[in-house]
ZADODREN-950521 format. One record per residue (C-alpha): residue in one letter; y, z, x. Coordinates in nm, 3 decimals, decimal comma. Layout:
BEGIN
dofi resn: a&y: Y&z: Z&x: X
...
//
This chain:
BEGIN
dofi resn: x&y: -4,360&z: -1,377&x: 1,492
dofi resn: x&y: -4,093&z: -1,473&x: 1,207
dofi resn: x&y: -3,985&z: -1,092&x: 1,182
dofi resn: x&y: -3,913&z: -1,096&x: 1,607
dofi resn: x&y: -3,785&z: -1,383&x: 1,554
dofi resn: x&y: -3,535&z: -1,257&x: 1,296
dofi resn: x&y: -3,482&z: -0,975&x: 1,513
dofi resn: x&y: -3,385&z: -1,210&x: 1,776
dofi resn: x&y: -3,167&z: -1,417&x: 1,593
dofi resn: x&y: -2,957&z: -1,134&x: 1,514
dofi resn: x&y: -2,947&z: -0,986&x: 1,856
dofi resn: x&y: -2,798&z: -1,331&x: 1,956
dofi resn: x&y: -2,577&z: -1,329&x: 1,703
dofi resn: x&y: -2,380&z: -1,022&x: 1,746
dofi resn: x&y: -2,094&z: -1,199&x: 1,732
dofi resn: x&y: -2,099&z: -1,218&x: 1,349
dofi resn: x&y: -2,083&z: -0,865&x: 1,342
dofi resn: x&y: -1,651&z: -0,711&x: 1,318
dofi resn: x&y: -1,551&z: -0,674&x: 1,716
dofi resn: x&y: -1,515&z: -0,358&x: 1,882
dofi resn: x&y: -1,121&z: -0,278&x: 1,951
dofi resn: x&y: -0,792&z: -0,231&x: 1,742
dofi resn: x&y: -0,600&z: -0,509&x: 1,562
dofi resn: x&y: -0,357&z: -0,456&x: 1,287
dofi resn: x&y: -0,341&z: -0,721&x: 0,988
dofi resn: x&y: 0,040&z: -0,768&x: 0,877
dofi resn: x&y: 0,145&z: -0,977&x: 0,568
dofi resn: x&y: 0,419&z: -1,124&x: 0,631
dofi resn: x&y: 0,692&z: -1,392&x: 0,451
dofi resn: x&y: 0,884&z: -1,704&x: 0,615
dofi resn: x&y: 1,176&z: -1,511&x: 0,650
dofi resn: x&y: 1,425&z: -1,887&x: 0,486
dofi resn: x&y: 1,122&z: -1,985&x: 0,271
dofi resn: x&y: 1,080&z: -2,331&x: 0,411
dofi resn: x&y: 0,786&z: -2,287&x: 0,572
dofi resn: x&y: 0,441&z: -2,099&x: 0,423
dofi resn: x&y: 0,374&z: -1,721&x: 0,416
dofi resn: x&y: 0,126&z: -1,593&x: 0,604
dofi resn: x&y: -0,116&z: -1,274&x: 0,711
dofi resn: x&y: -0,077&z: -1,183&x: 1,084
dofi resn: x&y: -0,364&z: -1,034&x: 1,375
dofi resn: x&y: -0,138&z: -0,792&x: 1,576
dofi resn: x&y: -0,374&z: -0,714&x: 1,943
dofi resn: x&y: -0,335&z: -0,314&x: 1,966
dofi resn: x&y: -0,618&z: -0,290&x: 2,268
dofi resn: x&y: -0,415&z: -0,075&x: 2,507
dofi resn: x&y: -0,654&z: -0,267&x: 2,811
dofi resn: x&y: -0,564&z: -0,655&x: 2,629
dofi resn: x&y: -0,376&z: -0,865&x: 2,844
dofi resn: x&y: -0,254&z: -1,003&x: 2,471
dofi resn: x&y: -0,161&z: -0,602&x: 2,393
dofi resn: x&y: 0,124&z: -0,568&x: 2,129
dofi resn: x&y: 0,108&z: -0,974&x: 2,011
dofi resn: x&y: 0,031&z: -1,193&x: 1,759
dofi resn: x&y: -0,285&z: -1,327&x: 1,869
dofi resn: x&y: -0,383&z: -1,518&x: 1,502
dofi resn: x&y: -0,290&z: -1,605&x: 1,213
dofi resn: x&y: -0,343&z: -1,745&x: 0,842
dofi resn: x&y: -0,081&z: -1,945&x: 0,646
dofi resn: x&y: -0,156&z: -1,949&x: 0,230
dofi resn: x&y: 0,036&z: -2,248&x: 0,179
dofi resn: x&y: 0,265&z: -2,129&x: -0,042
dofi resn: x&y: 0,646&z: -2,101&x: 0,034
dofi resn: x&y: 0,851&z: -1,777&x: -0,051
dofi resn: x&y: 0,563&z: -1,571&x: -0,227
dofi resn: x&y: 0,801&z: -1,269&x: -0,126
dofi resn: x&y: 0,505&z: -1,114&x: 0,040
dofi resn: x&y: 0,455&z: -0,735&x: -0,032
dofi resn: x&y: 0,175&z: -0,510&x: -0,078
dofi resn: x&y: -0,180&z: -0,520&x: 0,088
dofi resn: x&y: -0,438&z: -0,254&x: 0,012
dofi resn: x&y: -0,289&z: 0,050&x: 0,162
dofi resn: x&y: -0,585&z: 0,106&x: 0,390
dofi resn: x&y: -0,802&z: -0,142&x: 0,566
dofi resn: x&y: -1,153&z: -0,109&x: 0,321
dofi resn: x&y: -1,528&z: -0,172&x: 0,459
dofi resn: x&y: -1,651&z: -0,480&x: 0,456
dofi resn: x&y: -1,376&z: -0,668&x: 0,633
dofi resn: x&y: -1,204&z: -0,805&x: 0,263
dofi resn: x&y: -0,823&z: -0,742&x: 0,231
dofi resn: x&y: -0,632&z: -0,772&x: -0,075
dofi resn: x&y: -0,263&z: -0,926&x: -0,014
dofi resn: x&y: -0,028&z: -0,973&x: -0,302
dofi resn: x&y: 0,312&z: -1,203&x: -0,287
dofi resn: x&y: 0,510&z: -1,026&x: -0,587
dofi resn: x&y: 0,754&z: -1,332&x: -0,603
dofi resn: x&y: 0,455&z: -1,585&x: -0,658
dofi resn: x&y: 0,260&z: -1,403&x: -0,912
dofi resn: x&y: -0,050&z: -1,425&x: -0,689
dofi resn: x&y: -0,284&z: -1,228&x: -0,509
dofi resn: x&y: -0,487&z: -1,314&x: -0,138
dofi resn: x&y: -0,793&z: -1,229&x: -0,075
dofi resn: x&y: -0,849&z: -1,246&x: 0,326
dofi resn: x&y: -1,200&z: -1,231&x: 0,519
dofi resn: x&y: -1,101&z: -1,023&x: 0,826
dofi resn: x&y: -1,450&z: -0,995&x: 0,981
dofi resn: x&y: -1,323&z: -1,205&x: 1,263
dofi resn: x&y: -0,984&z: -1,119&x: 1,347
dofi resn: x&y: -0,890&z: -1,396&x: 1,566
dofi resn: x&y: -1,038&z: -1,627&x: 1,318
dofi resn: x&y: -0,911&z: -1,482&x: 0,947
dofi resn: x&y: -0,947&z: -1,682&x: 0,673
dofi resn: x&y: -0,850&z: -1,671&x: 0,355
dofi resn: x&y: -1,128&z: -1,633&x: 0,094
dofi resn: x&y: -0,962&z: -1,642&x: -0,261
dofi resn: x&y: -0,663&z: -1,589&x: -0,478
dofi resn: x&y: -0,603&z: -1,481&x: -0,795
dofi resn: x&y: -0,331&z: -1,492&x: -1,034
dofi resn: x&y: -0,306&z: -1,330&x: -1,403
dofi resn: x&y: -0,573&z: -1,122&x: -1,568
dofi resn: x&y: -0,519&z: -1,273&x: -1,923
dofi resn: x&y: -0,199&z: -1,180&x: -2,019
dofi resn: x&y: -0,093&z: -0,961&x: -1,787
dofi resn: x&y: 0,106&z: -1,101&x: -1,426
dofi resn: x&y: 0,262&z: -1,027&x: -1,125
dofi resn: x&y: -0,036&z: -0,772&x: -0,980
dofi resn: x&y: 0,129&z: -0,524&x: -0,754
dofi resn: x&y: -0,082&z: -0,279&x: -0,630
dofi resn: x&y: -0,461&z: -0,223&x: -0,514
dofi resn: x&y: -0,700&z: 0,094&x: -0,449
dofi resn: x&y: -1,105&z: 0,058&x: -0,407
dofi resn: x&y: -1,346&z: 0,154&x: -0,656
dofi resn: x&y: -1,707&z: 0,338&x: -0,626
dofi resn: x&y: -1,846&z: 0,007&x: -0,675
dofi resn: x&y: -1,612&z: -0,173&x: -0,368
dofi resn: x&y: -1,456&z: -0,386&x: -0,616
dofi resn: x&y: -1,026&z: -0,353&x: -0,631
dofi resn: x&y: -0,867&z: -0,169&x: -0,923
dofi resn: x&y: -0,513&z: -0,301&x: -0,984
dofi resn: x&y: -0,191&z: -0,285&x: -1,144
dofi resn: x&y: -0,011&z: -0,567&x: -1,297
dofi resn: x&y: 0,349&z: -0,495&x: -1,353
dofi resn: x&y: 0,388&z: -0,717&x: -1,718
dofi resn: x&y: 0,268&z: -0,901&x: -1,994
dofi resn: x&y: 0,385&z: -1,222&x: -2,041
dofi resn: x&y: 0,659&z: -1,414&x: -1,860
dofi resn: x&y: 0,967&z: -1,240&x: -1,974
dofi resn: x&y: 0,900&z: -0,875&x: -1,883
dofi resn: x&y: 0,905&z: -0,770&x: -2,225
dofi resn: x&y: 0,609&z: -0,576&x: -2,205
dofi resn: x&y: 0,407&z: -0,364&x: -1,954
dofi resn: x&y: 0,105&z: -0,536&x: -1,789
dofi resn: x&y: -0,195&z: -0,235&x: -1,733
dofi resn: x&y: -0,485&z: -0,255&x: -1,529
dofi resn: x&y: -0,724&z: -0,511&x: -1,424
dofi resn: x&y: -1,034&z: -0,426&x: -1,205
dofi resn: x&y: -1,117&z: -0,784&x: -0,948
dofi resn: x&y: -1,449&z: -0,814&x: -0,720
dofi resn: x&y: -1,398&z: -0,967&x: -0,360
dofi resn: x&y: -1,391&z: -1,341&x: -0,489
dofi resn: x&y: -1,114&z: -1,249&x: -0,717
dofi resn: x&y: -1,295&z: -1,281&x: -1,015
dofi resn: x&y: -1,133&z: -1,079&x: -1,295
dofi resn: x&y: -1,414&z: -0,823&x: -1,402
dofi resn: x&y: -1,241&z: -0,644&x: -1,652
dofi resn: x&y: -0,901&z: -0,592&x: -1,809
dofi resn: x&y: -0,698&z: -0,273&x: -1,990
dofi resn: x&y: -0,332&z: -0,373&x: -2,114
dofi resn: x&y: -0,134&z: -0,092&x: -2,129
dofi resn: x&y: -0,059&z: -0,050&x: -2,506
dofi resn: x&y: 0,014&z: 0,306&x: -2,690
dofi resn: x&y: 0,328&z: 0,411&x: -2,492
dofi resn: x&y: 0,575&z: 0,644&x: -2,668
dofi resn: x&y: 0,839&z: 0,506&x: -2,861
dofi resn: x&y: 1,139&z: 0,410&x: -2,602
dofi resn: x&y: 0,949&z: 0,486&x: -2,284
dofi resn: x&y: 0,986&z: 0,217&x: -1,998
dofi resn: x&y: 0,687&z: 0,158&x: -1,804
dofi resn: x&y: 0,580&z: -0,095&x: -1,577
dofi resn: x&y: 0,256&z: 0,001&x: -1,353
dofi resn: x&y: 0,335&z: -0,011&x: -0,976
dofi resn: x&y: 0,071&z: 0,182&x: -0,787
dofi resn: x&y: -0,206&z: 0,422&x: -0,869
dofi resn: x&y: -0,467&z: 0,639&x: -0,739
dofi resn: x&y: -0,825&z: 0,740&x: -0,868
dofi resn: x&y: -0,949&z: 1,049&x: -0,929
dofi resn: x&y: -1,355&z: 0,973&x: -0,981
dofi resn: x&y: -1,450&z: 1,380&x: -0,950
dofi resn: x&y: -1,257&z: 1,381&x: -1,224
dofi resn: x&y: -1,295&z: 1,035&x: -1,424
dofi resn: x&y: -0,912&z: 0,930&x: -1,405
dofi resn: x&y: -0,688&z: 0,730&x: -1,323
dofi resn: x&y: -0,290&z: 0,832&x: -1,242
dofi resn: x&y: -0,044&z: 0,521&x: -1,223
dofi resn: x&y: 0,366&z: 0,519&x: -1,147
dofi resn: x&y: 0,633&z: 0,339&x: -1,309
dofi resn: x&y: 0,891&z: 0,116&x: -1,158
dofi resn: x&y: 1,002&z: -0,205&x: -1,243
dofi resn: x&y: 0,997&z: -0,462&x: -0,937
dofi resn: x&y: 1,262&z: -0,682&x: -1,191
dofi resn: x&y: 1,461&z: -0,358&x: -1,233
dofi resn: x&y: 1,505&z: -0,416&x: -1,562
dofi resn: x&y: 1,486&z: -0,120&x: -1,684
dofi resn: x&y: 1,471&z: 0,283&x: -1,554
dofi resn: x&y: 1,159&z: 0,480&x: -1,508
dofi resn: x&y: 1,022&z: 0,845&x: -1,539
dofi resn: x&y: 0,640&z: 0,875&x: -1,642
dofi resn: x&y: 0,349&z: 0,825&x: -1,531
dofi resn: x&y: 0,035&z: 0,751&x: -1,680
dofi resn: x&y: -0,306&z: 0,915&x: -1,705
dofi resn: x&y: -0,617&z: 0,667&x: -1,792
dofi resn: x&y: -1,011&z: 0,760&x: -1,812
dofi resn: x&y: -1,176&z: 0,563&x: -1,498
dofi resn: x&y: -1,544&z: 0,537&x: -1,638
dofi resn: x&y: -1,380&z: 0,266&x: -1,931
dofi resn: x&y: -0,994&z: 0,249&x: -1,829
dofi resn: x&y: -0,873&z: 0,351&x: -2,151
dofi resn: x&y: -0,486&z: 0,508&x: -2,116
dofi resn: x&y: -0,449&z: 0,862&x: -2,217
dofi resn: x&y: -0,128&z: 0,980&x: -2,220
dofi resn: x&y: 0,207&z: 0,965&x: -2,047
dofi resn: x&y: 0,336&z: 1,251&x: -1,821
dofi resn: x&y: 0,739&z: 1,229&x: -1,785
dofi resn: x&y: 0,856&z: 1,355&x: -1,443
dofi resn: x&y: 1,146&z: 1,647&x: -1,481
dofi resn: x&y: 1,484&z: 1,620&x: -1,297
dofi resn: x&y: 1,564&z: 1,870&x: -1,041
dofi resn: x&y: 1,894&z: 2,034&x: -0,937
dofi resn: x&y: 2,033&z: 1,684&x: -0,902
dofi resn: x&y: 1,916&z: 1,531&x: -1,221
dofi resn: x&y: 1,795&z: 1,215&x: -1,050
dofi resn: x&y: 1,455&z: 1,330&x: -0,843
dofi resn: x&y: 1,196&z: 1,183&x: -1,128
dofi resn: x&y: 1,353&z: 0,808&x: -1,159
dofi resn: x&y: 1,161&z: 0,537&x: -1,006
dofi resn: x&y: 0,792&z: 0,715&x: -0,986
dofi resn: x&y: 0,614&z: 0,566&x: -0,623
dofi resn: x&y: 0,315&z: 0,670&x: -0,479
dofi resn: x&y: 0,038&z: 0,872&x: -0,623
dofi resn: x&y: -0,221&z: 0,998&x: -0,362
dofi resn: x&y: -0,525&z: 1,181&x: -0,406
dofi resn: x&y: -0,539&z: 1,470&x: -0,192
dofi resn: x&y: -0,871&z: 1,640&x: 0,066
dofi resn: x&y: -0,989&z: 1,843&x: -0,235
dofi resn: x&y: -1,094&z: 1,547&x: -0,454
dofi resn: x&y: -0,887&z: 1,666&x: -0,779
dofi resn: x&y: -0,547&z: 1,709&x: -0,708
dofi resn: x&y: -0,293&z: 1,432&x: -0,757
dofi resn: x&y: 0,109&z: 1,416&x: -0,589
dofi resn: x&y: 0,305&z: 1,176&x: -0,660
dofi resn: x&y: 0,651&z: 1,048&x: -0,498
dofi resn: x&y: 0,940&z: 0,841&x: -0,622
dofi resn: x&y: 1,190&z: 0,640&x: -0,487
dofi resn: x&y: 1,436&z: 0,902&x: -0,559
dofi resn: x&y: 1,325&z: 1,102&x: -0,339
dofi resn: x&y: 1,153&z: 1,345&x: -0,511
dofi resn: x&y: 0,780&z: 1,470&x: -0,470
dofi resn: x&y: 0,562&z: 1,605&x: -0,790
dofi resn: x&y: 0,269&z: 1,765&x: -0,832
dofi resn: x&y: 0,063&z: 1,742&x: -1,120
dofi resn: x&y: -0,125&z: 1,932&x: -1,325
dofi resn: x&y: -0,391&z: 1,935&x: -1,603
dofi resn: x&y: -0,500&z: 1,629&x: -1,524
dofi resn: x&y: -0,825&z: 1,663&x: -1,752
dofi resn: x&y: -0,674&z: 1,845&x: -2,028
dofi resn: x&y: -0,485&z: 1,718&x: -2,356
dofi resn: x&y: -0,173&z: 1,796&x: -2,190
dofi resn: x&y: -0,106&z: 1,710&x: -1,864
dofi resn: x&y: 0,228&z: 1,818&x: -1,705
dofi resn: x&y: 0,434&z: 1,749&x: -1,384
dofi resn: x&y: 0,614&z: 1,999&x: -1,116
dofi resn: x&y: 0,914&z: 1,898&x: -0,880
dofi resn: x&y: 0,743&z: 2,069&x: -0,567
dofi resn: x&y: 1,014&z: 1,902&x: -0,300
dofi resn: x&y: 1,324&z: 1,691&x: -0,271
dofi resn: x&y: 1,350&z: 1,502&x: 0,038
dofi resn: x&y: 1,724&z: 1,449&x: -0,087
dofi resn: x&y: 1,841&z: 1,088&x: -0,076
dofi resn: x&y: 1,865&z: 0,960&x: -0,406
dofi resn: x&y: 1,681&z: 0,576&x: -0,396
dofi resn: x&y: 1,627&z: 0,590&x: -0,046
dofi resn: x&y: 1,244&z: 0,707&x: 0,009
dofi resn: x&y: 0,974&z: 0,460&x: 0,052
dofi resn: x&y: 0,602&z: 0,487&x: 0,085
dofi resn: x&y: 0,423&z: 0,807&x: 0,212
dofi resn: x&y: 0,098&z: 0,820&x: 0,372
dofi resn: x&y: -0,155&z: 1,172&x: 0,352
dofi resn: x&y: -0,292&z: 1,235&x: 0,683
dofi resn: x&y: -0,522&z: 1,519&x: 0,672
dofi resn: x&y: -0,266&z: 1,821&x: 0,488
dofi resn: x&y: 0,058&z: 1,657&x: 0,595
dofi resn: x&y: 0,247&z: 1,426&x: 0,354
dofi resn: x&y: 0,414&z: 1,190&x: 0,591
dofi resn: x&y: 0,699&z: 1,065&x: 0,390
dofi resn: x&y: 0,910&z: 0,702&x: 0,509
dofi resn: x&y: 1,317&z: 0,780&x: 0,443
dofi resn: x&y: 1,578&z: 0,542&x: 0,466
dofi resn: x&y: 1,820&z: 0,817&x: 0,418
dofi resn: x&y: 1,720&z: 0,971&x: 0,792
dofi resn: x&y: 1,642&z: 0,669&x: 0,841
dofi resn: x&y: 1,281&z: 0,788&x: 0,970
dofi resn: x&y: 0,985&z: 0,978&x: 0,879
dofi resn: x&y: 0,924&z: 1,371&x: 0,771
dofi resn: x&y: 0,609&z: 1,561&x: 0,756
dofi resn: x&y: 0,514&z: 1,808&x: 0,568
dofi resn: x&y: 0,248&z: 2,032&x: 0,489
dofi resn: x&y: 0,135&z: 2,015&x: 0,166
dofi resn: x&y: -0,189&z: 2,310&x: 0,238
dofi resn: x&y: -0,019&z: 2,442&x: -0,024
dofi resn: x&y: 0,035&z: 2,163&x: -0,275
dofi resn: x&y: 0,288&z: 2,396&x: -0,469
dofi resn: x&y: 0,497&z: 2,524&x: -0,218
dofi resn: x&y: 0,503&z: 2,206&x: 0,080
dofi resn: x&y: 0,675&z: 2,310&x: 0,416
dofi resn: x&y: 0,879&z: 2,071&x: 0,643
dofi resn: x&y: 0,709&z: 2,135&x: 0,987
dofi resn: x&y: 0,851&z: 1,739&x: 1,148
dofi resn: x&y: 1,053&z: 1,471&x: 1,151
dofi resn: x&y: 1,173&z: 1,174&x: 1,362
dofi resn: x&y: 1,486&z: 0,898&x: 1,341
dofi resn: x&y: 1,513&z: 0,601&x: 1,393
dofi resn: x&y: 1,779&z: 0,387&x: 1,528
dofi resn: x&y: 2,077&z: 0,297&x: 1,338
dofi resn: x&y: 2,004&z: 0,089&x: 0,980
dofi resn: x&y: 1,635&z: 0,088&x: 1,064
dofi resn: x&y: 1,523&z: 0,121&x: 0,733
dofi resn: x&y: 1,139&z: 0,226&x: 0,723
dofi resn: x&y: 0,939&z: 0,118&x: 0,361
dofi resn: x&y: 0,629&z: 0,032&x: 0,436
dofi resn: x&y: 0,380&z: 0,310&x: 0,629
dofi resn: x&y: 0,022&z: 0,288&x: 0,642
dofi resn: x&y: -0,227&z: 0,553&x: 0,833
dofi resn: x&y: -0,515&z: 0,425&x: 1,061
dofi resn: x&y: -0,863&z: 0,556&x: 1,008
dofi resn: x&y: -0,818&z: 0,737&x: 1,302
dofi resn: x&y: -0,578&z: 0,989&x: 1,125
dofi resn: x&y: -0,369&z: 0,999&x: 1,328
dofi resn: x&y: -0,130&z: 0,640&x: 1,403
dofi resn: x&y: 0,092&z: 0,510&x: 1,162
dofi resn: x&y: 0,214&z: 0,132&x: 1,130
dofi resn: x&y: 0,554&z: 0,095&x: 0,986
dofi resn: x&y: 0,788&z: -0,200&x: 0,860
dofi resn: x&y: 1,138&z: -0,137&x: 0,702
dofi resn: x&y: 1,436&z: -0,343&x: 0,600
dofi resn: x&y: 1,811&z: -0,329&x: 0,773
dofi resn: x&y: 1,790&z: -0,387&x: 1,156
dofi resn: x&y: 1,410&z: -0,366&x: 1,111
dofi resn: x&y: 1,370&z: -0,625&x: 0,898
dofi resn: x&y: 1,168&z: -0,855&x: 1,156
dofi resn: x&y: 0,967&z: -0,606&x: 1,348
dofi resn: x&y: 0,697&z: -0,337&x: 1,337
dofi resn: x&y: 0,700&z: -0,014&x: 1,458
dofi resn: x&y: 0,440&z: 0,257&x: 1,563
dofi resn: x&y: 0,400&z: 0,645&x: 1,524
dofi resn: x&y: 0,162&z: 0,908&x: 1,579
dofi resn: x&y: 0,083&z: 1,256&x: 1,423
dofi resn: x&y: -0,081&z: 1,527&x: 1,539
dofi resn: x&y: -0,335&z: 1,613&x: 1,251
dofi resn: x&y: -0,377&z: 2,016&x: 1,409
dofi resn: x&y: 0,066&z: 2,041&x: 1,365
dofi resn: x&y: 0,195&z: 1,769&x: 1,165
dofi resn: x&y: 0,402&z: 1,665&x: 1,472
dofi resn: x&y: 0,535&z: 1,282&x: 1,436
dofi resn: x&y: 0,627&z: 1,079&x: 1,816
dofi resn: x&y: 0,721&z: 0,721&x: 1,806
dofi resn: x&y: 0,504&z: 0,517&x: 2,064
dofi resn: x&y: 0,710&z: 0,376&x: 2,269
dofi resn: x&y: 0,494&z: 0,098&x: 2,365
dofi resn: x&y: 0,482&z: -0,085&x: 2,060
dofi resn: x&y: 0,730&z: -0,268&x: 1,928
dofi resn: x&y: 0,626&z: -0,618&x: 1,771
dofi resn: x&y: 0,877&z: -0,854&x: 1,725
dofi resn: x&y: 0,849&z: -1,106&x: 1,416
dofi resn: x&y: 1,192&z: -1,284&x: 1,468
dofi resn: x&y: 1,035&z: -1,541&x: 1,668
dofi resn: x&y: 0,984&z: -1,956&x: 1,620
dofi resn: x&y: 0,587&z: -2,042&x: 1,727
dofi resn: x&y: 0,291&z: -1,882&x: 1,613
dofi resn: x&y: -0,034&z: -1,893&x: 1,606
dofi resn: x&y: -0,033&z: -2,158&x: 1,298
dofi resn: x&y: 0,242&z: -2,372&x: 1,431
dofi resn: x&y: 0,636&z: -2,364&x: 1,437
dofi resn: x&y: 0,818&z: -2,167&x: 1,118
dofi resn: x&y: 1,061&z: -1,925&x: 1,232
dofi resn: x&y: 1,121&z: -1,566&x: 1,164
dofi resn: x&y: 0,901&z: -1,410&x: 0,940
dofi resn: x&y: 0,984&z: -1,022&x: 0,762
dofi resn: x&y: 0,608&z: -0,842&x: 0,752
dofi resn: x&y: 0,576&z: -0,640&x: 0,463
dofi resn: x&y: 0,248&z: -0,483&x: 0,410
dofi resn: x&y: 0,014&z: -0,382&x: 0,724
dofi resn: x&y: -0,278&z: -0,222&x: 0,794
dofi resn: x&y: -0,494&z: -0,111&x: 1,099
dofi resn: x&y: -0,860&z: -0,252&x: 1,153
dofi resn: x&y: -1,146&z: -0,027&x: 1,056
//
């Protein structure tokens, strides 16, 4: 009787379970910073009467956190990580419930080290991320700090050993667990100083290795400001972009010596954003189009232009993320874009990028779901699971 009951219980309480349909999560800042920043439920079910809207939302409660990053994919288990660079702090948000989020945590330093930027998802489901510096006066790098979904602080790894002279300050990473490492970037959110490495760290204990400087290409300038690492289909192989516009693939990652190649130059110096790997095509945000490019990278040595789209005049796209379908891509940019969200697809068979012209979500607004703030400037957004 008590296990039918059970049973029961559950069956009546389907409810708890994540919804069926699409929803994107967008983290987003009060554009004058009078009124609290916030994470955002974007309705993407095509049948919704509420299609292409806000339909909830979740203030922190704190003013001008300068939100930025989430976790560049939505992860199982409904927990988003959310950071607001200019507050020092970290959100974690229960999305099991889209129309009712709720915030679950926050987090701040991990000892020393502040201003976490960056997140990627262990084995173990717990968050591995950077932290941009140690102490207040970005005089030193911060390192790596791995956080469970309470934001408890599990364990730390300052970033200490550097050769002499070389600026670092950890931005993103990627993991490598076939291959127990870790590969990190380098730019400094405080631009305080320039940047040309990355880093190589063990995962098992997250001890740092070495440093890998980036070369120049023909113009001299494609290795400064190191962006995006991603781990590609094979399990091993790591490219990385920067914000010069260049694209890098390394190599050796397990031995003594590991080195970096300049594979492709999207050419516009410090106007490239964040890329997204969908399938074999690197899909690669430009400000300098302004739009997006493909290419296929089935060849990680020799990638191949096969797409590309514009947008319209000082839309600025930074910000893309890739739904687990593989094939729609959110995007949020600066310029004329500032205060709204955009929404392309890609054929995974072709590489082929279209911009949906049905979606267009508008953030310069007054009334939301939490009550009357103004425009807000979404950052960081990611599709539903």
């Amino acid at each position: 009787m008590r296990y039918l009951a059970a049973l029961l219980s559950l069956l009546l309480l389907g409810a708890t379970a994540p919804p069926k349909g699409d929803y994107l999560f967008v983290w987003a800042m009060d554009a004058d910073a009078q009124q609290s920043d916030f994470l955002a439920i974007v309705d993407l079910n095509r049948q919704s009467p509420t299609f292409a809207t806000v339909v909830a939302t979740v203030p922190t409660g704190v003013k001008n956190g300068k939100s930025h990053h989430t976790e560049h994919e939505m992860p199982a288990g409904g927990i988003l990580f959310a950071n607001g660079f200019g507050a020092g702090q970290t959100w974690v948000f229960d999305l099991n419930r889209p129309k009712s989020p709720k915030v679950r945590a926050s987090f701040t330093n991990a000892g020393a080290m502040m201003h976490p930027h960056s997140f990627v998802r262990l084995p173990n489901g717990n968050v591995l991320a950077t932290f941009q510096m140690t102490g207040h006066d970005n005089k030193a790098p911060g390192g790596l700090a791995e956080i469970d979904n309470r934001g408890k602080i599990v364990r730390t790894a300052p970033l200490t050993g550097l050769p002499n002279g070389e600026f670092v300050r950890p931005y993103s990473l990627a993991i490598v667990p076939k291959l127990d490492r870790i590969v990190t970037t380098s730019t400094d959110m405080h631009t305080d100083g320039p940047a040309r490495s990355v880093q190589i760290w063990r995962l098992s204990d997250l001890k740092y290795l070495t440093t890998v400087l980036l070369p120049p290409g023909p113009r001299g300038k494609e290795q400064e400001l190191p962006a995006e690492p991603r781990l590609l289909g094979d399990g091993r192989t790591v490219m990385v972009s920067t914000f010069s516009c260049g694209l890098y693939l390394l190599d050796g990652l397990t031995s003594s010596t590991p080195s970096a190649r300049l594979v492709h130059d999207f050419v516009g110096p410090g106007q490239c954003a964040l890329p997204v790997l969908a399938g074999h095509y690197w899909v690669q945000a430009s400000a300098s189009l302004p739009g997006l490019v493909s290419l296929d990278i089935s060849n990680p040595s020799r990638p191949r232009v096969v797409d590309n789209f514009k947008l319209g005049e000082d839309q600025r796209p930074h910000w893309i993320s890739l739904a687990s379908d593989g094939k729609r891509i959110v995007i949020s940019g600066r310029g004329a874009m500032e205060s709204r969200l955009l929404v392309a697809t890609i054929d995974p068979k072709i590489g082929k990028l279209t911009l949906d012209p049905d979606i267009t979500i508008d953030f310069d607004r007054t009334s939301w779901p939490h009550g009357d703030s103004g425009k807000a400037i979404p950052h960081g957004a990611v599709f539903s699971r």
